[in-house]
C-alpha positions as a printed NumPy array, in Angstrom:
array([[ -2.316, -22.546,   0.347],
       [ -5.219, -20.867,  -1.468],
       [ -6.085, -21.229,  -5.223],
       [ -3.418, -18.878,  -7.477],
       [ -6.151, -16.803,  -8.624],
       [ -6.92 , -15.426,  -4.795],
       [ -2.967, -15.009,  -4.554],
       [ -3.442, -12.723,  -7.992],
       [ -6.051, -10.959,  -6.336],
       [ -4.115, -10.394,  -3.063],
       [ -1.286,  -8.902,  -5.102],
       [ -3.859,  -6.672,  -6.911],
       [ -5.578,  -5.407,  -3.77 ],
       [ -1.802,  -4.636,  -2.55 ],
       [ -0.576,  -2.769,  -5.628],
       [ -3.896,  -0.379,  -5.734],
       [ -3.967,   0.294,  -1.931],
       [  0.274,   1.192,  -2.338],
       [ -0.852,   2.728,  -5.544],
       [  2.671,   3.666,  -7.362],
       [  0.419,   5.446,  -9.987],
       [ -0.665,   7.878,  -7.568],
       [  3.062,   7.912,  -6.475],
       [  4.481,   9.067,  -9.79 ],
       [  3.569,  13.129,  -9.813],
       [  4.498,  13.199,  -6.187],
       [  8.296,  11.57 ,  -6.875],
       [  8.661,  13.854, -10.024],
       [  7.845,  17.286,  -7.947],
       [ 10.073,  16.051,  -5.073],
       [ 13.054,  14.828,  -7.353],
       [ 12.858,  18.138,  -9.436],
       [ 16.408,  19.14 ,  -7.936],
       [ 17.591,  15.789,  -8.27 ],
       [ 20.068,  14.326, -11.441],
       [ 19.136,  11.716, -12.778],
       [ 21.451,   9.386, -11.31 ],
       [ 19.913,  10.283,  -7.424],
       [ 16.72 ,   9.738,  -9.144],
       [ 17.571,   6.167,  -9.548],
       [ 19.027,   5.568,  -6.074],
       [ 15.782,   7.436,  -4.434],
       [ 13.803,   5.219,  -6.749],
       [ 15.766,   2.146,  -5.748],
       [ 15.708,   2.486,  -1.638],
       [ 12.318,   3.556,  -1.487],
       [ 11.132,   0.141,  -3.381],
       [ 13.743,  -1.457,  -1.228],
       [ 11.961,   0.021,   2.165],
       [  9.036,  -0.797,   0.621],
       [  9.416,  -4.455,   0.404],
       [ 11.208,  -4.509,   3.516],
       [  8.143,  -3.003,   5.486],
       [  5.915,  -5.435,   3.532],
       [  7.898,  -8.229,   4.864],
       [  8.217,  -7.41 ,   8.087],
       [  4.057,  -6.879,   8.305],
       [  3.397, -10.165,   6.894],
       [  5.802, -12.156,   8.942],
       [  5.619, -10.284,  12.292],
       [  1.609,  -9.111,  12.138],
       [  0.268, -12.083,  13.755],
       [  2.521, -12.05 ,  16.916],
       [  2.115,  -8.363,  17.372],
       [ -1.521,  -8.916,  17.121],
       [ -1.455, -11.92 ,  19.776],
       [  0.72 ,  -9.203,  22.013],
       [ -1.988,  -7.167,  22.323],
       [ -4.439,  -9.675,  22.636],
       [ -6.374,  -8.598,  19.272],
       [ -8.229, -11.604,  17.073],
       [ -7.681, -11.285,  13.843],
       [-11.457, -11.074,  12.962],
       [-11.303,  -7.712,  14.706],
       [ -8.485,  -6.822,  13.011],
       [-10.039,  -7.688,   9.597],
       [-12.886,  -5.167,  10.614],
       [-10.703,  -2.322,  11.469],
       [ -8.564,  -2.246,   8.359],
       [-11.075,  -2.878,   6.242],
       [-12.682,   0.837,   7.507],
       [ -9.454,   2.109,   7.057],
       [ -8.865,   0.7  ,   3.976],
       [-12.239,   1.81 ,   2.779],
       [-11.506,   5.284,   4.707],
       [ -8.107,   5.715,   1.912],
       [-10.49 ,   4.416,  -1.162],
       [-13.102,   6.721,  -0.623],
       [-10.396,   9.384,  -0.2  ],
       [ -8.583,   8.011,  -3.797],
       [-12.352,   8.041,  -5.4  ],
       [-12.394,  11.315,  -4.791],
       [ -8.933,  12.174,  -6.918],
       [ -7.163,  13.656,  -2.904],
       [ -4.334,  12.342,  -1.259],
       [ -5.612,  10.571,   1.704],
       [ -3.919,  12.327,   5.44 ],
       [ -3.126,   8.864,   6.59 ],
       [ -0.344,   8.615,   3.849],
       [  1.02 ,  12.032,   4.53 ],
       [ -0.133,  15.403,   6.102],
       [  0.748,  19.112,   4.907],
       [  3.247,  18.69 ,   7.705],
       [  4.993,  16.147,   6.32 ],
       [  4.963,  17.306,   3.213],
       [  6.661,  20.756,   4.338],
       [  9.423,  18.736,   5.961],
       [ 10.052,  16.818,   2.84 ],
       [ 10.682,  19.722,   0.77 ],
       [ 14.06 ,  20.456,   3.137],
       [ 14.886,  16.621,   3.335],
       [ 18.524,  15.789,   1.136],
       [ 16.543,  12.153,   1.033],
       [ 13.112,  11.78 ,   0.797],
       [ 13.339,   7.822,  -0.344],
       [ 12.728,   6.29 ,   3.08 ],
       [ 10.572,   9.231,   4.761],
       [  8.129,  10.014,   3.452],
       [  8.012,   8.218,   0.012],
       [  8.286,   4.415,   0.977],
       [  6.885,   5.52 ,   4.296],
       [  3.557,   6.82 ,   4.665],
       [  3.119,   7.15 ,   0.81 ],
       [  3.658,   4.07 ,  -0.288],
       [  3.571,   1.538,   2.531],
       [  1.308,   3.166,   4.889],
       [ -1.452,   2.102,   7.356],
       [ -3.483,   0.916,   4.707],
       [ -1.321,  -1.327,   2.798],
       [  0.415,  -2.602,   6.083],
       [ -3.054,  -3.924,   7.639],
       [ -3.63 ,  -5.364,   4.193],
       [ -0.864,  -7.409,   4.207],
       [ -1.355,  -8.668,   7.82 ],
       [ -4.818,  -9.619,   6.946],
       [ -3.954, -11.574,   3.949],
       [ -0.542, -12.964,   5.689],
       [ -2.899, -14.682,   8.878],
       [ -5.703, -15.812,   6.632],
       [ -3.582, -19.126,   6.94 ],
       [ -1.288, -20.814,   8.983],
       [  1.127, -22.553,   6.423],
       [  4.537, -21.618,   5.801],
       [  4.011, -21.767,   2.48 ],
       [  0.976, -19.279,   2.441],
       [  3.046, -17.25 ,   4.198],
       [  6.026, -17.41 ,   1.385],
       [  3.247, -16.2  ,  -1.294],
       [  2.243, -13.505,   1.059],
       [  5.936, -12.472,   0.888],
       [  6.41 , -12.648,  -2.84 ],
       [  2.951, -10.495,  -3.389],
       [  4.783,  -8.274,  -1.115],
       [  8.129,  -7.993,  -2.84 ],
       [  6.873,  -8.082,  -6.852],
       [  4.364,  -4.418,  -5.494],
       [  8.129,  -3.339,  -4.555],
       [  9.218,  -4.28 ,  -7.978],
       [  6.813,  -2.784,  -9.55 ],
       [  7.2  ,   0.24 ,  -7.458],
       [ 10.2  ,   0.686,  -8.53 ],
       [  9.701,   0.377, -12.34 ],
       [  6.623,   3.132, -11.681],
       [  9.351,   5.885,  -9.6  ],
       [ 12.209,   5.112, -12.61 ],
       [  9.796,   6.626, -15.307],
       [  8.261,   8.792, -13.059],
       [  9.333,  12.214, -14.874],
       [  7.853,  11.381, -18.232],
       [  4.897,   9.272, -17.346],
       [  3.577,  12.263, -15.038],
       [  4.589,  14.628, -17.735],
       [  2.77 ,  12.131, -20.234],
       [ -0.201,  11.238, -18.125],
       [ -0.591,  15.112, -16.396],
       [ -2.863,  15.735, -13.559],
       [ -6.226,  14.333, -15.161],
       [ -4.834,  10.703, -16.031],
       [ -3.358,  10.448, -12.433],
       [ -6.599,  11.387, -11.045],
       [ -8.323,   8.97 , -13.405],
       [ -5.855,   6.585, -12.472],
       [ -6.717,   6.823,  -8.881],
       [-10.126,   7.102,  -8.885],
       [-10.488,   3.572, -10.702],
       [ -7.436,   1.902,  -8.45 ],
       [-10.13 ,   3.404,  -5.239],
       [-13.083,   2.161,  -6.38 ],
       [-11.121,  -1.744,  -6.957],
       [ -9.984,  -0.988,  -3.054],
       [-13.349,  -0.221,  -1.542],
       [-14.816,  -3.737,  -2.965],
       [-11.768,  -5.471,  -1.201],
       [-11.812,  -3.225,   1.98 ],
       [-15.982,  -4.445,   1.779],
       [-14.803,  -8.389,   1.531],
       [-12.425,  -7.804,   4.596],
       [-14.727,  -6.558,   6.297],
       [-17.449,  -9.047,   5.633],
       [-14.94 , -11.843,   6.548],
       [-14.297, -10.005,   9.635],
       [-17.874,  -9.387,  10.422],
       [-18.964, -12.511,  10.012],
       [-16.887, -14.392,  12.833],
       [-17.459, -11.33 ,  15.116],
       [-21.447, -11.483,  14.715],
       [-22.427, -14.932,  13.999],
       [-25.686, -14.406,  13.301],
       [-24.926, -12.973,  10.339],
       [-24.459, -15.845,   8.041]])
């Protein structure tokens, strides 16, 4: 197990890279059809396939890495540039393309559901919160590492959830300029944790380094 305070930073680095904030304009526009009671369900399974996804990264992300023969230094080195791809992206206020493209954004418009596809997934859990939470989950062995991993994994869903049930007034409240100001801060906290990643990562790739 690691010391509580690198498990509160784990659950940090999660909740800015799935960035719920960010979230809450984008659920208000697609939910303007909606009543108020589908607002709650869409709120509900997206958090729902949220944590699921979450889960399923941090307990499966080691084998699938061993299946393709990938070490997990590498691994630390290539989602830490992606991760540091998506904060540059939320430093600059824009919606990164790896959580969802103008494609994907036209097909939502004509979904009846939009909770699973494309909310919880790319725009929530995408790429970049995924490889976080593999990273984190094979820093140790222990089951009980692993069970903290989880929890980080399930209280972002939580708090996902709280962020999409007051989505309408808080984006009505906050308006373009605090989301953006939002965002830009939550990047700039995920570019110093994509950096430590990546000089974790680095480190055990290059020796010489230290």
């Amino acid at each position: 197990m690691l010391d509580w305070t690198e498990y509160a930073k784990i659950c940090l680095a999660l909740l800015v890279i799935v960035n719920p904030v960010g979230a809450v304009p984008l659920f208000a526009s697609m939910t303007l059809a909606n009543t108020e009671e589908e607002k709650k369900h869409i709120a509900r399974t997206a958090s729902i396939a949220v944590a699921v996804v979450l889960v399923i990264a941090a307990v499966g992300g080691q084998a699938l890495l061993a299946l393709f023969g990938i070490s997990i230094a590498s691994f630390k080195v290539g989602g830490a540039i992606l991760i540091l791809w998506l904060a540059i992206s939320m430093m600059h206020g824009a919606q990164s393309s790896q959580k969802q493209t103008p494609d994907e954004a036209r097909e939502a418009e004509d979904k009846e559901s939009i909770a699973v596809v494309p909310l919880a997934i790319p725009l929530l859990s995408g790429p970049g919160a995924i490889s976080t939470i593999i990273i984190y989950a094979t820093t140790r062995s222990s089951v009980a590492h692993l069970s903290a991993i989880i929890a980080c994994g399930v209280l972002v869903a939580l708090v996902t959830w709280m962020a999409l049930r007051v989505a309408t007034p808080v984006s009505l409240w906050l308006g373009k300029t605090g989301v953006n100001i939002a965002t830009r801060l939550m990047g700039l906290l995920l570019a110093a944790v994509a950096v430590e990643i990546f000089a974790s990562g680095i480190v055990v790739l290059l020796p010489g380094l230290k």
